[in-house]
N, C-alpha and C positions, 0 to 999 in steps of 0.2 A: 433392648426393651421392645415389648411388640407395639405392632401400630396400630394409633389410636383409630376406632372403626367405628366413631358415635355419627359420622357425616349419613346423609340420606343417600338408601339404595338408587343407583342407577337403574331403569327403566329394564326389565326381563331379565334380572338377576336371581339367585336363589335366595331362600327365607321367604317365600309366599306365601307359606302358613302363616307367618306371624303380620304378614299387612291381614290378611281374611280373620283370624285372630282379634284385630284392633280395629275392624269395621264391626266387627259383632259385641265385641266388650269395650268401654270405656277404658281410657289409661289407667284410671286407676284401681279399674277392675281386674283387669289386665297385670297391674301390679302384684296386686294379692294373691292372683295365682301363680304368678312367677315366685312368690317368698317362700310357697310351699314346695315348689320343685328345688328352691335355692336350700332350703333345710333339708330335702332327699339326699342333694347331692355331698351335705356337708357332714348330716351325718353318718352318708357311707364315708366317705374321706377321713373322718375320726374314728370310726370304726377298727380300718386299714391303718392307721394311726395308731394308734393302740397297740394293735397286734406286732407292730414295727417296733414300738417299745419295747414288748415282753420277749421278741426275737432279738435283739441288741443284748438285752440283758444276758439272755440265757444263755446266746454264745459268745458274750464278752466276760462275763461274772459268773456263768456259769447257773447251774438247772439248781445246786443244791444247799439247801439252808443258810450255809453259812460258807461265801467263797473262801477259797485258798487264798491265803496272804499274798501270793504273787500276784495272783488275779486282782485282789484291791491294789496293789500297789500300781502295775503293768499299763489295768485295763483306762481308767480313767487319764492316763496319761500320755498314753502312745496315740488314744480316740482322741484325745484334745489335739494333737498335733496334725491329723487330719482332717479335725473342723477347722482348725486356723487355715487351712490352705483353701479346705472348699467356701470358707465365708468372704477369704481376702479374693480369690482370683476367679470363682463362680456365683456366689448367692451374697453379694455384700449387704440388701437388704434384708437379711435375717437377723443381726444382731439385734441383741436384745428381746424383748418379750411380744411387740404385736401389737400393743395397745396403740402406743403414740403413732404407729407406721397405720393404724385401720382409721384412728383421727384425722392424721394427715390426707390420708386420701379422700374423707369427705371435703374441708376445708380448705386444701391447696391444690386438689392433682385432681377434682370434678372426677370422684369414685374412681379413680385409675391406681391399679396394683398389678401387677403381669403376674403373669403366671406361672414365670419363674421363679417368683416369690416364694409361692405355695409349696413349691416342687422344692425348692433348697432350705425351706422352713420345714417340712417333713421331712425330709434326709438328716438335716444338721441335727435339730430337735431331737429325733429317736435317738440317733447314735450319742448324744450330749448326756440325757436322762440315762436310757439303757446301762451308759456307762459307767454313773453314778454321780453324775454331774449335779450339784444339790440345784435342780429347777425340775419346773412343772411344765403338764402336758395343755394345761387351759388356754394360757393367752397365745400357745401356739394356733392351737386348736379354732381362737378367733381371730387371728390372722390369716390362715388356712381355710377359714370357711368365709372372708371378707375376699379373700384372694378368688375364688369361685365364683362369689357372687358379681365381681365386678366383671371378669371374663364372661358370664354368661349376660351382665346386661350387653358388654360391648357388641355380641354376636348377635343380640338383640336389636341394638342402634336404640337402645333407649333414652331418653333428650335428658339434656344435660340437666335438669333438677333430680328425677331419677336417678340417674347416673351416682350423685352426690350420695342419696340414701340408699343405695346397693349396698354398699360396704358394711354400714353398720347393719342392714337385713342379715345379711352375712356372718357376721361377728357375732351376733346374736346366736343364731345359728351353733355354729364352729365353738361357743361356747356354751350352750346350753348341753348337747349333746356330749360335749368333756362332761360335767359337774355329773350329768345326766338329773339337771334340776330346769326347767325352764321358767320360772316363776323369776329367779336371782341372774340368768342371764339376761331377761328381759330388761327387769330392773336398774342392774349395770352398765347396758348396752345406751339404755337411755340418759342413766343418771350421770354415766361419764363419759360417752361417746359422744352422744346425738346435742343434751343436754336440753332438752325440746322434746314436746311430744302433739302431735295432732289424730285424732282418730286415724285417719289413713297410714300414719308413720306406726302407730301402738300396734294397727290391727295385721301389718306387713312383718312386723316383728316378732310380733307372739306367733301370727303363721309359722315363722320360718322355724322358731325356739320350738316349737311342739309337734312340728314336723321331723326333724332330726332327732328328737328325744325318741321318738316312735321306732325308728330306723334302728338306734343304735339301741335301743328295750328287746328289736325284732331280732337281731342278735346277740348279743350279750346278755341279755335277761331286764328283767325289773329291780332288780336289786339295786340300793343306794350304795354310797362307795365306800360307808360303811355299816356294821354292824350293832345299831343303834340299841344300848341296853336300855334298859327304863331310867328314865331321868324323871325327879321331880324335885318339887322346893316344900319342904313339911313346915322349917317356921321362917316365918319372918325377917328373926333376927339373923336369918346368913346373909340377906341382903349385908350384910357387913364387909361378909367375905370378897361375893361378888364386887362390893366398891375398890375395895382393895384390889382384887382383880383387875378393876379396871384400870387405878392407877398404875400399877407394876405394866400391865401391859399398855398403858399411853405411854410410859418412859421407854418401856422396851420397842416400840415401834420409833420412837424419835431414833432412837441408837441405834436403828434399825436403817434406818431413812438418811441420818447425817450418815452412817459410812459411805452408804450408796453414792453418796452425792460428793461427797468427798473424794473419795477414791478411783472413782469412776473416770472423772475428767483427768487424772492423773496418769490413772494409764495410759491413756489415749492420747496422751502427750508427748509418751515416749519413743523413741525413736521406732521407724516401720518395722524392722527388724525384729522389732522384741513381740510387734502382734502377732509374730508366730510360735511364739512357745507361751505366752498367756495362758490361753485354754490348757496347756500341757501341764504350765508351772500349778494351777490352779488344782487342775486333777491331781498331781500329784502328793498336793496338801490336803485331799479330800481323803485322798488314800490315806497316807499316816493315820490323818483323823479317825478313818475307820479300820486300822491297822492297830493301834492305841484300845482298841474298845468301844468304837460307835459309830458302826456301819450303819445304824438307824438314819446316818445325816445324809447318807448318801438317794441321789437318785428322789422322787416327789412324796415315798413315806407314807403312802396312802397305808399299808400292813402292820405300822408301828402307831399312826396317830387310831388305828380301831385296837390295838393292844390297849395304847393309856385310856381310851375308853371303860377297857375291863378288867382295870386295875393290874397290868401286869407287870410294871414298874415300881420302885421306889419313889417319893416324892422328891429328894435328894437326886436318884437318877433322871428325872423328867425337869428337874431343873439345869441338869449339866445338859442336856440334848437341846433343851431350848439355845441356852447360852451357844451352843459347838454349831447347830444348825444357821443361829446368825452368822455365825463365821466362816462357814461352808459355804451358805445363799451369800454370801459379800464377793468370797472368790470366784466362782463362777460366774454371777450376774457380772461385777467390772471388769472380768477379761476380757467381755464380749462375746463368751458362749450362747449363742441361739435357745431360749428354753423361756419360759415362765416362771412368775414372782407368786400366781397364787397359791400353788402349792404349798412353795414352803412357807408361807404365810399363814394359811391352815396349821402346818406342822406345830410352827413354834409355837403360836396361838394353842392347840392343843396341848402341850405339853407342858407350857409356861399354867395354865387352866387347872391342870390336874395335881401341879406342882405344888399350885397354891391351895386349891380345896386339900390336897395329904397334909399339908401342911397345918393350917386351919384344924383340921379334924385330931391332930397330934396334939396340937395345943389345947385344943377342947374339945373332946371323946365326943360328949353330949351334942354338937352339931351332926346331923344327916350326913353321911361321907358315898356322895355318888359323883366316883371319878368321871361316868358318861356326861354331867352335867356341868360339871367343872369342865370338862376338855372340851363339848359345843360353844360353851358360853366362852372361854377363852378362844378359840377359831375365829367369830362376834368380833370380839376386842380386837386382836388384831388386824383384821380386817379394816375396821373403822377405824382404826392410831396411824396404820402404815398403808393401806393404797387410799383413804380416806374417801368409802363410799358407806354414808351408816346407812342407808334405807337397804342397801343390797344387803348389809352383814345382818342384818337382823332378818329378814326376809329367808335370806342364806340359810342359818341355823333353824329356824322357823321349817322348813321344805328338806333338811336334810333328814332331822331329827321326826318329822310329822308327828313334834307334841308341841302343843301352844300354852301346856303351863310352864313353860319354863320363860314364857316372853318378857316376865318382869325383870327377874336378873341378867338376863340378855340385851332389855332397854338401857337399864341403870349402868350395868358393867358397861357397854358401850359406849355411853352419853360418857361416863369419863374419860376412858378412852381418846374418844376423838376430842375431845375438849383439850385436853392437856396435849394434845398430838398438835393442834390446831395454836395452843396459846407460845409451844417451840418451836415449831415449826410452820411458819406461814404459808410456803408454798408447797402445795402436794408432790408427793411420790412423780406421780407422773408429769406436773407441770414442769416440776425440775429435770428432768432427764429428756424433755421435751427442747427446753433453752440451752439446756447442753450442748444438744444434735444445733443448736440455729434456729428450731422454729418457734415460731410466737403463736402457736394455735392457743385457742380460747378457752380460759380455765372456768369449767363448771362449777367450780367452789366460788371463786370470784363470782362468776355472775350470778350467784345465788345468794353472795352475802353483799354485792353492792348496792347504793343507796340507788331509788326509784324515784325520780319526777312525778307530779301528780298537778292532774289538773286543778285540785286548790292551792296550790302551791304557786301557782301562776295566775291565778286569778283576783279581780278585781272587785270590789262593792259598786252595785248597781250606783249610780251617780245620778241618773234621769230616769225621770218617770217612767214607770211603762203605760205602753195604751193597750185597751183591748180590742178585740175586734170586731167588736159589738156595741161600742163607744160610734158613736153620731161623727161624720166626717167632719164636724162645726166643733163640736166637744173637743175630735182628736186634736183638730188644731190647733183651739185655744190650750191645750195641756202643752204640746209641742213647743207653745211659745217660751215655756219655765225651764226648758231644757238649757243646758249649755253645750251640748253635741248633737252635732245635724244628725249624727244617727240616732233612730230612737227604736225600740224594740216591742214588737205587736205579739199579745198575748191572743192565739186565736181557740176557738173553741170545738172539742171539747177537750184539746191537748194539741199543741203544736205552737209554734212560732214562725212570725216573718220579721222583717225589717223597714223601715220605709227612714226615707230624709227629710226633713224638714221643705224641703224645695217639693218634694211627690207630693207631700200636706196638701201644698198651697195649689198648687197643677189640681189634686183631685177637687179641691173645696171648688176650685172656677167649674169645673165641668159636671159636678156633682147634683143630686134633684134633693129638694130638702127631707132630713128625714134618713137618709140613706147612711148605710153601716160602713165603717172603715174596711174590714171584712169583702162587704162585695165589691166594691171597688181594686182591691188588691189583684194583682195579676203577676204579683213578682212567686221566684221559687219561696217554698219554706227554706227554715234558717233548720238546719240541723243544730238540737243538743248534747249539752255532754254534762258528765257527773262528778261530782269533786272527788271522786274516789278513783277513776281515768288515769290511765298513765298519760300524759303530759304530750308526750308523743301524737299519742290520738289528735289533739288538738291542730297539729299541723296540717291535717289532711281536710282543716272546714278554713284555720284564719286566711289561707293565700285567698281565695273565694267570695268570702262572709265576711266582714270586715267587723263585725259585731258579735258574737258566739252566745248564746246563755248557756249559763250551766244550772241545770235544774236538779230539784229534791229526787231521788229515786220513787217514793213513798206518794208523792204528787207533781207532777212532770210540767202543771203550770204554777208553781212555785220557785220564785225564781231567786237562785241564792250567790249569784256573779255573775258576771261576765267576764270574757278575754277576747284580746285584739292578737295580732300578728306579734305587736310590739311588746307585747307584757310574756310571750311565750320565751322570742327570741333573749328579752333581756334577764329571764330566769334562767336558759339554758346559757349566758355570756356570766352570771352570778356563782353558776354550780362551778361550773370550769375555773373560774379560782379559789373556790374553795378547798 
């Protein structure tokens, strides 16, 4: 592993540009121009990525339509025995997809990923895919540009909070420039990476996503990665379809989801021996599979899922490719072949889509039959059933497609989808294969659907008067005296609050000139408020302090609708905890 180089330069070393660099820009100025050099460099890196693929393929499988039976049989299995040796004895951090390994290095490893990462996630990947290996070029693609971006903070020595969000700047990156969409890697990067977003983190991220989208536009062209027919929704009543759709694809993602997790740790259980022909045995079942009649399962699909766009399947056939595809992406993904889940995730999702509208439209002619629409919207579904991010997968389909009439059956299909994805299976795709490997990183779904603390939830009915602060120091006392707690709470004017004890009362009333306001005699700090709508939390940062808190109306700020102590915070959060 390389060594870590986040410690502070020694005195006359090189890197001089970047101290004159960070006397002239702010860190975080500083940052944002670094995300756009991190997206340069990420989207040449996928570029060259790319091009590694289509050279794998075409001298493993060969330049022409339709390889030779040897060639599917040969290629994918003599390459898997290859990547078994380069994953087990050079790049053992490649297995797998990317995701959980560019998590990990925010939340365990303070942005650190070497760079031999990249280097054996670009070899393994190409030669995996090219060969016909059923995975994708994406989640490589954002571990590759997470890998980059951590290497260039490290050369940078940039401090350890930095350090943490290089990766997913990266990742963003490395994946937006695959999709060639940057709106949905954004969205992803944050939704299930970061799971947080602050102006400086969004605006470092979109740099970097729409930087490398540029780069790899600058070469490869503008073109989306497919060939988007006209899709639209004429009535109503296919929202029927689309629901159905959604269901068939939440069941199909669960089944998706249990093999993975099932299988997965299983193999990995078995003797060292046997991880070296996995990848081989794996390829070899991919071969038959497209030896039999459906080389379409081989390799990420992207030329078959823009066919079932333009109707060049049967509905019957796009149902057996969906079904062959899961069982493909199952072999490969639990050998431990280095590749990505989005692809064929798109695939199935496509073809399960188009399966269902042919279908639909046989059973009743009179529905609209636009296979481009069925196969986006099924892409949506799946998306949201099996790696379980629904704001990317609508977003997703939304930036592929650039048509927004189709966002209704896209909402609805999806919303089932992940619902029934969610009511079978509780933890995501990736949380699970995350606890597999050992780690307990932090599930985005989880904290998005756990219960929240609130400052009404902890708080108390005022009990004692309030004074104001414009109340006579003779007046405040005589109210003070009705109180039962020495603390009492000063309402001052024209908004704000203090505190005083019963013992201050009595001290300013001796020293006091008649006549004179509670108000000018005070000398203590203001009491900071808070609102019953507050997470609960807030509140910890006034009770150690303020032994008194109001919580006031939003709408009028000396209106006063509780209070909390130290004691009423602590004994709400010792409440939740057994619940």
């Amino acid at each position: 592993m390389e060594e870590d180089q986040t410690g502070p330069l020694p005195a006359g070393v090189a890197f001089k540009p970047v101290s004159v660099l960070r006397s002239v820009f702010r860190e975080d100025r500083f940052f944002l121009i670094l995300s756009v050099f991190i997206g340069i460099f990420s989207g040449l890196s996928v570029v060259c990525f790319r091009f590694a693929i289509d050279w794998c393929s075409i001298f493993l499988l060969g330049s022409g339509a339709e390889p030779s039976r040897l060639r599917l049989f040969l290629a994918p299995t003599l390459t898997g025995l290859l990547i078994a040796v380069l994953v087990i004895h050079f790049f053992p951090l490649t297995r797998g997809s990317g995701v959980n390994q560019t998590k990990a290095a925010l939340y365990i490893y303070n942005g650190y990923i070497p760079l031999k990462t990249a280097i054996g996630k670009f070899i393994t990947s190409a030669l995996a895919i090219g060969s016909g290996q059923s995975l994708g070029p994406e989640d490589p693609s954002l571990q590759i540009g997470a890998s980059l971006a951590s290497v260039i903070g490290r050369r940078l020595h940039l401090s350890r909070d930095r350090m943490r969000l290089i990766a997913p700047v990266g990742a963003a990156a490395g994946l937006a420039a695959a999709f060639n969409a940057p709106i949905s890697a954004v969205l992803f990067v944050i939704e299930e990476v970061i799971g947080r977003w602050t102006a400086g983190i969004l605006g470092s991220v979109v740099l970097s996503a729409v930087s490398s989208v540029v780069i790899v536009r600058w070469f490869l062209g503008s073109e989306s990665l497919f060939r988007i027919p006209p899709v639209e929704l004429e009535r109503p009543s296919e929202l029927i379809a689309y629901v159905i759709l959604g269901i068939i694809g939440g069941f199909a993602s669960v089944a998706f989801a249990v093999g993975v997790s099932f299988f997965r740790p299983r193999l990995r259980a078995l003797r060292p021996w046997t991880h070296y022909v996995q990848p081989a045995a794996a390829g070899l079942l991919i071969g038959i599979i497209a030896m039999l009649g459906a080389p379409q399962v081989m390799g990420a699909g992207y030329v078959y899922m823009d066919e079932a766009m333009h109707g060049q399947f049967t509905w019957q056939f796009l149902a057996i490719l969906a079904l062959l595809k899961i069982v493909a992406t199952l072999l490969s993904f639990v050998s431990g072949t280095p590749g990505g889940m989005f692809a064929p995730t798109l695939f199935i999702g496509a073809m399960l889509g188009a399966a269902v509208g042919g279908a639909g439209h046989a059973l009743f002619p009179h529905l609209t039959w636009s296979p481009g629409t069925y196969a986006l919207v099924g892409m949506g579904v799946l998306f949201a059933g099996f790696l379980r991010a629904p704001m990317t997968s609508v977003f997703m389909v939304l930036e592929v497609s650039g048509n927004y009439s189709i966002i209704l059956p896209v909402i609805v299909a999806n919303t089932f989808a992940y619902v029934i994805s969610r009511a079978f299976l509780p933890t995501p795709i990736f949380d699970l294969l995350s606890r597999q490997d050992g780690l307990e990183l932090p599930s985005m779904e989880e904290q998005r659907e756990e219960s929240i603390l609130r400052v009404e939830d902890a708080m108390q009915p005022p009990s004692d008067p309030v004074l104001n602060g414009d109340d006579t120091i003779e007046k405040a006392n005589r109210i003070s005296n009705q109180a039962m707690q020495d603390m009492l709470l000063v309402r001052l004017r024209p908004s704000g609050w203090a505190s005083v004890t019963k013992s201050d009362l009595i001290a300013l009333l001796q020293n006091a000139k008649g006549g004179q306001t509670l108000e000018s005699l005070l000398n203590a700090d203001p009491v900071p408020s808070l609102h019953p709508d507050q997470p609960l939390d807030m509140a910890l940062r006034y009770v150690d302090r303020w032994p008194l808190v109001p919580v006031v109306n939003r709408a009028d700020l000396s209106e006063l609708e509780g209070v909390i102590t130290e004691r009423d915070v602590l004994e709400r959060y010792r409440d939740f905890g057994g619940e």
